[in-house]
One Martini backbone bead per residue (centre of mass of N, CA, C, O) as a GRO file, in nm:
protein
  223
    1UNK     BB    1   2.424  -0.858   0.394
    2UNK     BB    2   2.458  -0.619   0.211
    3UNK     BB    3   2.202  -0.565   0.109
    4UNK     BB    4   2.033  -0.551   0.328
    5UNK     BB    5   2.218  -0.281   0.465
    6UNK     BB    6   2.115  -0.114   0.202
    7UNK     BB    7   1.793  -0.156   0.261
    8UNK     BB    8   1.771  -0.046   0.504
    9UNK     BB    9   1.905   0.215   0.539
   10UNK     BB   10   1.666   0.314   0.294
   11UNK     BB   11   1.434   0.291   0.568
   12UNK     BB   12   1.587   0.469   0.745
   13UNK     BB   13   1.584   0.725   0.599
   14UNK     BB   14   1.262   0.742   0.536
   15UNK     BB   15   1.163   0.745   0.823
   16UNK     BB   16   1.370   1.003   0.905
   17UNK     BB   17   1.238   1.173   0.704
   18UNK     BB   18   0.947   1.163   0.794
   19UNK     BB   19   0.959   1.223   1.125
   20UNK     BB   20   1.053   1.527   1.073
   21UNK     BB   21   0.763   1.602   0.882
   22UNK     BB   22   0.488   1.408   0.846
   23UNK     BB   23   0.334   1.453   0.570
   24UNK     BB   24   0.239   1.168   0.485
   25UNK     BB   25   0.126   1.020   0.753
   26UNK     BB   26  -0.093   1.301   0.753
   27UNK     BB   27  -0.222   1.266   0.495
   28UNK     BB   28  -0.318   0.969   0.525
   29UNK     BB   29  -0.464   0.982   0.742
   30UNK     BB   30  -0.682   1.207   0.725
   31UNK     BB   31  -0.791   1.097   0.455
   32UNK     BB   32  -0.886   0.824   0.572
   33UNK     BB   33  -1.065   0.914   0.774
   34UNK     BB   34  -1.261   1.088   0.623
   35UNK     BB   35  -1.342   0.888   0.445
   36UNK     BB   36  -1.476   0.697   0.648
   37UNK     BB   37  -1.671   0.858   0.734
   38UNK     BB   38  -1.842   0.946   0.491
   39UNK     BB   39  -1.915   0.669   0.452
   40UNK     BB   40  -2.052   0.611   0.766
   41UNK     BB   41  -2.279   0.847   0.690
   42UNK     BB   42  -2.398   0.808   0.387
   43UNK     BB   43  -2.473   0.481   0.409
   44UNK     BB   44  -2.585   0.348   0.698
   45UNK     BB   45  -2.471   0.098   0.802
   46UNK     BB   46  -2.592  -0.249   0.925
   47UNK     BB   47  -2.516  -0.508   0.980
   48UNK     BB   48  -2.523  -0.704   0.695
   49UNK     BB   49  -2.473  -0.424   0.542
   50UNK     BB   50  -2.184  -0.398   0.666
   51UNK     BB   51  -2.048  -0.675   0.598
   52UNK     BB   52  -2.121  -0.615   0.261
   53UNK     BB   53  -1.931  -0.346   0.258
   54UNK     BB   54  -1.659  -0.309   0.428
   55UNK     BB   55  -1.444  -0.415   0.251
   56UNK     BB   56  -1.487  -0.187   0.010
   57UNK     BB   57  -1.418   0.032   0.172
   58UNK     BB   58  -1.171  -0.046   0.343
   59UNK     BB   59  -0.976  -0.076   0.041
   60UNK     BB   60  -1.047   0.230  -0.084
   61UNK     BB   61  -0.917   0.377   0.105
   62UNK     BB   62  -0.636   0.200   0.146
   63UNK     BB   63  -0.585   0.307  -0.201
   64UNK     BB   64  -0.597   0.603  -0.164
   65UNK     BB   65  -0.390   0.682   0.043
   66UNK     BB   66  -0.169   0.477  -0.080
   67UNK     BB   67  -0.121   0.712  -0.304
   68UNK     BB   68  -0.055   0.918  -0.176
   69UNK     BB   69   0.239   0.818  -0.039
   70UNK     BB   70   0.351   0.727  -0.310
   71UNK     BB   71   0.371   1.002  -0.443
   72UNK     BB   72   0.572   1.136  -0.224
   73UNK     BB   73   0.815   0.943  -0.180
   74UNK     BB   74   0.918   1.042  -0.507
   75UNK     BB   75   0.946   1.297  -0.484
   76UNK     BB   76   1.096   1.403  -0.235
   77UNK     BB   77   1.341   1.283  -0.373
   78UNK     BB   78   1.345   1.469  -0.655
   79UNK     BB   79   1.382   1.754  -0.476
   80UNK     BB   80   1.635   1.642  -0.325
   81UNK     BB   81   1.851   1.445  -0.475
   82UNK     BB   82   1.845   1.130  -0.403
   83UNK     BB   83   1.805   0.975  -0.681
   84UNK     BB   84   2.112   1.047  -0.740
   85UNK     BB   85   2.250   0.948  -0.521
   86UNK     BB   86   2.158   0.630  -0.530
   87UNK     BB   87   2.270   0.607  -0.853
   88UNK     BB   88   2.589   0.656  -0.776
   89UNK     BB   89   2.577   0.443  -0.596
   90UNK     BB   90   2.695   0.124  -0.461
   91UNK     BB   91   2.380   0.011  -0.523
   92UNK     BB   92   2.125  -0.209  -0.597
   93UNK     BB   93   1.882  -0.152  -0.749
   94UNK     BB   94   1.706  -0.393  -0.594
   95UNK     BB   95   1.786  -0.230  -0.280
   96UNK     BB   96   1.587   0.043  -0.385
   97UNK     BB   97   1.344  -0.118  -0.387
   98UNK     BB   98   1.298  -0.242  -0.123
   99UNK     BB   99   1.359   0.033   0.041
  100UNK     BB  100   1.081   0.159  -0.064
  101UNK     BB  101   0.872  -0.072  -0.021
  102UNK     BB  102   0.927  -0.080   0.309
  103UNK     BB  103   0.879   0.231   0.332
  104UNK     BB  104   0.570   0.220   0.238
  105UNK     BB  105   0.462   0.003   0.381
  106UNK     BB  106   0.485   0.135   0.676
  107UNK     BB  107   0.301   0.362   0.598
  108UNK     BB  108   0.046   0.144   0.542
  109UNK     BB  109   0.025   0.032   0.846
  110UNK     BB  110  -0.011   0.251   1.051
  111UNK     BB  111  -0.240   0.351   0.913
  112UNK     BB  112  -0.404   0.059   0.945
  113UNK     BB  113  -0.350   0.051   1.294
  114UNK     BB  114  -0.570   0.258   1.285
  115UNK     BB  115  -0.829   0.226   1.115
  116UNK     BB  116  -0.954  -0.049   1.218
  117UNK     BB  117  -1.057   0.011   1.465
  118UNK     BB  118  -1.248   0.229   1.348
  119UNK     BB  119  -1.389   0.047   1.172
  120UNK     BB  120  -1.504  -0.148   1.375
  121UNK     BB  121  -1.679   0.082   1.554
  122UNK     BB  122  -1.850   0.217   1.291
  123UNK     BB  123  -1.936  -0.085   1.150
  124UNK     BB  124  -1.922  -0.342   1.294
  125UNK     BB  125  -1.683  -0.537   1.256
  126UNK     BB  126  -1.435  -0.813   1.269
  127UNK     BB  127  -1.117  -0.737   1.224
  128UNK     BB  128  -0.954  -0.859   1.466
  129UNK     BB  129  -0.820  -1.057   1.351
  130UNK     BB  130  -0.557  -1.274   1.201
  131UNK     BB  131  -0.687  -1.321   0.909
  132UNK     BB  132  -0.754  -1.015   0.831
  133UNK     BB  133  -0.446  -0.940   0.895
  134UNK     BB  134  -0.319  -1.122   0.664
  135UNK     BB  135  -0.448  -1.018   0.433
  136UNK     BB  136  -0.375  -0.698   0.482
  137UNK     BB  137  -0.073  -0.750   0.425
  138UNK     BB  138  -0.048  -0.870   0.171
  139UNK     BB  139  -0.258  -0.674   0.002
  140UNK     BB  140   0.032  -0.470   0.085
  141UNK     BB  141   0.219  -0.566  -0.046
  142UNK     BB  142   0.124  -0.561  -0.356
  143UNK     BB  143   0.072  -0.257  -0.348
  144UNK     BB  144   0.332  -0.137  -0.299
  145UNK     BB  145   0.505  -0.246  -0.476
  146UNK     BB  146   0.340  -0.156  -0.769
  147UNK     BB  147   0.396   0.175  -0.641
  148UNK     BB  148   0.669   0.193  -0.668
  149UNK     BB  149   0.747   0.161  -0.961
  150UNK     BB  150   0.513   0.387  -1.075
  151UNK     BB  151   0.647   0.600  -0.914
  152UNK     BB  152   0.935   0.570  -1.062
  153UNK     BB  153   0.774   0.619  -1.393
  154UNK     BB  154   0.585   0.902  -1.260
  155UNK     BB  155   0.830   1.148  -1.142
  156UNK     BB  156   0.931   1.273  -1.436
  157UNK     BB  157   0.615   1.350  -1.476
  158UNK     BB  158   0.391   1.624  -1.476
  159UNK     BB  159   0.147   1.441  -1.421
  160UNK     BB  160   0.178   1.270  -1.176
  161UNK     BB  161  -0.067   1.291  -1.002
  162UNK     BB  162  -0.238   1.141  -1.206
  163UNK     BB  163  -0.099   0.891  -1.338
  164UNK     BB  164  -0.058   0.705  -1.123
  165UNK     BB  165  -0.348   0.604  -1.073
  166UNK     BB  166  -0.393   0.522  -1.367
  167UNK     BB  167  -0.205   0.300  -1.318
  168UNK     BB  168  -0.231   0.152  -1.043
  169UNK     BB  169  -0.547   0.079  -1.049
  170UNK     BB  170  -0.570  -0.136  -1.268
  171UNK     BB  171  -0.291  -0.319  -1.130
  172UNK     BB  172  -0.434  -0.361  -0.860
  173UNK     BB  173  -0.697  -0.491  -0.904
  174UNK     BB  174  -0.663  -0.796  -0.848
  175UNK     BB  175  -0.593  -0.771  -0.531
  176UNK     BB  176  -0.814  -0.621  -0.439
  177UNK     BB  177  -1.048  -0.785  -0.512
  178UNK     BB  178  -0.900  -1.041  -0.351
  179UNK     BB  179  -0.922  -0.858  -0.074
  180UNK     BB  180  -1.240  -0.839  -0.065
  181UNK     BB  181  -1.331  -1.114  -0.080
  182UNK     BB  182  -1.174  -1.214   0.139
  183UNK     BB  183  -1.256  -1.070   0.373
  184UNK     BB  184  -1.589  -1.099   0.332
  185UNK     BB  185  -1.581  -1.409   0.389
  186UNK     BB  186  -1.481  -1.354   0.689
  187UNK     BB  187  -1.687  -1.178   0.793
  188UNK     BB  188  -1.922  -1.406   0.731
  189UNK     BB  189  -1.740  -1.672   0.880
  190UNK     BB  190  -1.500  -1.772   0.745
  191UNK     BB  191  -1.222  -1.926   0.590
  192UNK     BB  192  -0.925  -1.958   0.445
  193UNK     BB  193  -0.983  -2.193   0.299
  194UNK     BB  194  -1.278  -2.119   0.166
  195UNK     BB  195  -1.076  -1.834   0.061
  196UNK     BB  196  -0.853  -1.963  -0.123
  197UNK     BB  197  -0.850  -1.835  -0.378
  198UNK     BB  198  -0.800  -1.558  -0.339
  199UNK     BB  199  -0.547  -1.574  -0.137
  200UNK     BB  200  -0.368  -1.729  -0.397
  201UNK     BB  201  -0.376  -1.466  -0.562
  202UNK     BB  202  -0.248  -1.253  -0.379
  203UNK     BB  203  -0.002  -1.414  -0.383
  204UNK     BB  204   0.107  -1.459  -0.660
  205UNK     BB  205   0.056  -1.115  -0.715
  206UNK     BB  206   0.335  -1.056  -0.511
  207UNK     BB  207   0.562  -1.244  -0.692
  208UNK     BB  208   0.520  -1.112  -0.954
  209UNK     BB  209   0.567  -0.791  -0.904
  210UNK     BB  210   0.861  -0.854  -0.746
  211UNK     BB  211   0.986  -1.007  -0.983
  212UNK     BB  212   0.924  -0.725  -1.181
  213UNK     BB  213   1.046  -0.505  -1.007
  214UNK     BB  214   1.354  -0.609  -0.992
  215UNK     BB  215   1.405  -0.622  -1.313
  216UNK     BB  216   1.292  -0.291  -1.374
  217UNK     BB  217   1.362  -0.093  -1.218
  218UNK     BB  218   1.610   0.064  -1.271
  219UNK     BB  219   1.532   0.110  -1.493
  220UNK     BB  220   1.281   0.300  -1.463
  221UNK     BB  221   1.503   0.509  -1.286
  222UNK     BB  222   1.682   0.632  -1.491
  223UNK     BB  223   1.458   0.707  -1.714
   0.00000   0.00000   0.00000
């Protein structure tokens, strides 16, 4: 209980410091409406050909986005002197992992709340499934973590802004492109038994991160 108690803590931290000035979840919609728009009027999706391409578009936004408010959620904590408070604490590395890692994921949900309505009405597409929003939750479990890990990697070095991304998107291709197939099967019509394959690497790769985040965190966060 004392663990959880720590890590909601570091949620509630986070979620009330962005609440005050809301710069990450306003750039983070901002970024991805726009990338939609662009997207659905440069391309001119209609019937089966917005089917076979909404995964990549939808996918693709929402991990620049998401980048985008990974990149700022560890650098505002090494700006304000937070990271050196938490490192200070008597709190367990792995309780500071896990409550940046659910204030990022919240803030990639919210995005996402907002976004799939959007992209469903320009796209026709039913993304409002709960097939769909269980892959869509699962493949952002994934990307949170490990954009979390390499941003507390990436935030003490000069170029984190360019870093980050080079770092993080080639290790969450995996998730990415297993979370676009997967979608695509079920717009398509299929089952989640249908994308098992898909689904369980999904999970996996959740399981996988998740374990080696806990792991490796703390050096991390030190060095």
């Amino acid at each position: 209980m004392d663990f959880l108690d720590k890590t909601w803590a570091i949620v509630v931290k986070d979620v009330a410091a962005e609440w005050h000035t809301r710069e990450m979840i306003s750039a983070m919609l901002v970024f991805a409406v726009l990338a939609l728009l662009v997207f659905s009027f440069a391309l001119d999706l209609r019937g089966a050909t917005a089917r076979a391409a909404a995964p990549g578009v939808l996918w693709a936004t929402v991990a620049f986005a998401g980048t985008l408010g990974l990149s700022r959620s560890l650098v505002r904590e090494q700006q304000t002197g937070c990271i050196d408070g938490l490192l200070l604490a008597p709190v367990d590395r792995t309780a500071i992992f896990f409550g940046k890692a659910l204030g990022n994921l919240f803030f990639m949900l919210i995005v996402e709340v907002i976004l799939l309505p959007l992209f469903a009405g320009l796209f026709n597409v039913p993304l409002l499934r709960p097939e769909v929003l269980l892959v869509t939750m699962l493949g952002t479990v994934g990307y949170a973590a490990v954009g979390t890990l390499l941003a507390a990697m990436a935030v003490n070095t000069r170029a984190r802004e360019v870093l980050l991304p080079v770092l993080l998107l080639p290790l969450a291709f995996p998730v990415l492109i297993a979370a676009v197939q997967t979608t695509g099967a079920l717009l398509e019509g299929g089952t989640l038994t249908e994308a098992g394959g898909w689904l369980r690497l999904i999970v996996v790769y959740d399981l996988v991160i998740l374990a080696v985040a806990t792991l490796t965190f703390g050096y991390v966060l030190e060095e």
